[in-house]
C-alpha positions as CSV (number, residue, x, y, z in Angstrom):
1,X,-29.3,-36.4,-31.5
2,X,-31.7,-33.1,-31.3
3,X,-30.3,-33.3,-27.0
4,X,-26.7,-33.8,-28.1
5,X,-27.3,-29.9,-30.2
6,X,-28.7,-28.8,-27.0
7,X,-26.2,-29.7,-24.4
8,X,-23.5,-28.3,-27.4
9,X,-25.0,-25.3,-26.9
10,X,-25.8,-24.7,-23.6
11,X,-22.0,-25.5,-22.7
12,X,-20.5,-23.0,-24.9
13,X,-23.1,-20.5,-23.3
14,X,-22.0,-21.2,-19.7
15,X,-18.4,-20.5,-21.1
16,X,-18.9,-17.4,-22.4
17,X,-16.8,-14.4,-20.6
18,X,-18.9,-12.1,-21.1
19,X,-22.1,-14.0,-19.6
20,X,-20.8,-14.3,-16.7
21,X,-19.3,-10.7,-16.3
22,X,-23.0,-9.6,-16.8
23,X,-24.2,-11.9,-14.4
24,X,-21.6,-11.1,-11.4
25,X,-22.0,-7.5,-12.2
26,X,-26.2,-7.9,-11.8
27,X,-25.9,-9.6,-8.2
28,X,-23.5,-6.7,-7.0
29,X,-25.1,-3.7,-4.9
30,X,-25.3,-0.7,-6.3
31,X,-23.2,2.2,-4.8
32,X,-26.3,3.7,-3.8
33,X,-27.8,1.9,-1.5
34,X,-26.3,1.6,2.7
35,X,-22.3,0.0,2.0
36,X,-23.1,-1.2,5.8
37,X,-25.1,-4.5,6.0
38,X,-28.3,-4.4,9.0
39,X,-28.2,-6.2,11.3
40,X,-30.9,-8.2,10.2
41,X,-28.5,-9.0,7.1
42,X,-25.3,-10.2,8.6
43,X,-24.8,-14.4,9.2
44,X,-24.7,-15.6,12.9
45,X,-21.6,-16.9,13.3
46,X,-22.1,-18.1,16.8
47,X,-25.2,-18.1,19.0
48,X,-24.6,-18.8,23.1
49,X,-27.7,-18.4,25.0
50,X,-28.6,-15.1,24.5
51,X,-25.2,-13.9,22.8
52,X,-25.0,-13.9,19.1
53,X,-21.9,-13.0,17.4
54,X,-22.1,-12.1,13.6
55,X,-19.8,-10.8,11.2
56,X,-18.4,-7.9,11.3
57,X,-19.4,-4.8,8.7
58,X,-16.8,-3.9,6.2
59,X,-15.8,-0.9,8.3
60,X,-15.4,-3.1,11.7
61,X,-12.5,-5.0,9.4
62,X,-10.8,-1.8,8.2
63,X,-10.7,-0.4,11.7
64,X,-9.4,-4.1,13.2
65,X,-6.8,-4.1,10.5
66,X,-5.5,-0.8,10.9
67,X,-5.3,-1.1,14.6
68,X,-3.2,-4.5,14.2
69,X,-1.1,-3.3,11.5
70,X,-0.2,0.3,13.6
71,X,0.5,-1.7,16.7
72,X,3.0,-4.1,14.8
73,X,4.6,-0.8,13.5
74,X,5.0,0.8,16.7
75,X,6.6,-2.3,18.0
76,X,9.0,-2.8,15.6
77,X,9.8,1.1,15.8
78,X,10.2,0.0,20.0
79,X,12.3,-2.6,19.1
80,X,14.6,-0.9,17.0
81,X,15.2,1.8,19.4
82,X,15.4,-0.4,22.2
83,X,18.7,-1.6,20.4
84,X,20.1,1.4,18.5
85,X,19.2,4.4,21.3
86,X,21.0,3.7,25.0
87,X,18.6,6.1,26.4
88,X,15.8,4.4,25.6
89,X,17.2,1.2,26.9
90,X,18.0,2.7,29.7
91,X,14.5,4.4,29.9
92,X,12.7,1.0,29.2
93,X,15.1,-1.0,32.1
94,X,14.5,1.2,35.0
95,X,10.5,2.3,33.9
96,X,9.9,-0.5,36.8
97,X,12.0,0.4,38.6
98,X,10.4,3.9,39.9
């Protein structure tokens, strides 16, 4: 009976909110330190003879992202002039053409 009081407890421990706030917040970096993971830090994600790809730093993803996301806009802004503005469809037809 004295391990059935124990396990009782220990699961209402692990389902405690506010122990596991505490203990997400402890593994967390603090703002202090380098945002940028080494080198040394970062998982190999693929390793080719002398090539190894790992992940990419925080700032590599923001910089991918934005690059995607601008290009998609400036497509769609091409597109819709493409249709709505005769010059520019008659600019895009005969850019070839030159």
């Amino acid at each position: 009976m004295g391990k059935e009081k124990e396990a009782s407890v220990d699961s209402s421990k692990s389902k405690d909110p506010e122990i596991f706030l505490k203990s997400s917040k402890s593994k967390k970096k603090s703002g202090g330190e380098n945002s940028g993971a080494t080198s040394s830090e970062r998982e190999v994600l693929i390793k080719v003879g002398g090539f190894e790809y790992k992940t990419p730093t925080k700032n590599t993803r923001v910089f991918l992202g934005s690059l995607v996301i601008g290009l998609n806009l400036l497509l769609v802004l091409a597109t819709a002039l493409y249709f709505y503005v005769p010059d520019f469809k008659n600019f895009i037809y005969n850019v070839g053409r030159n």
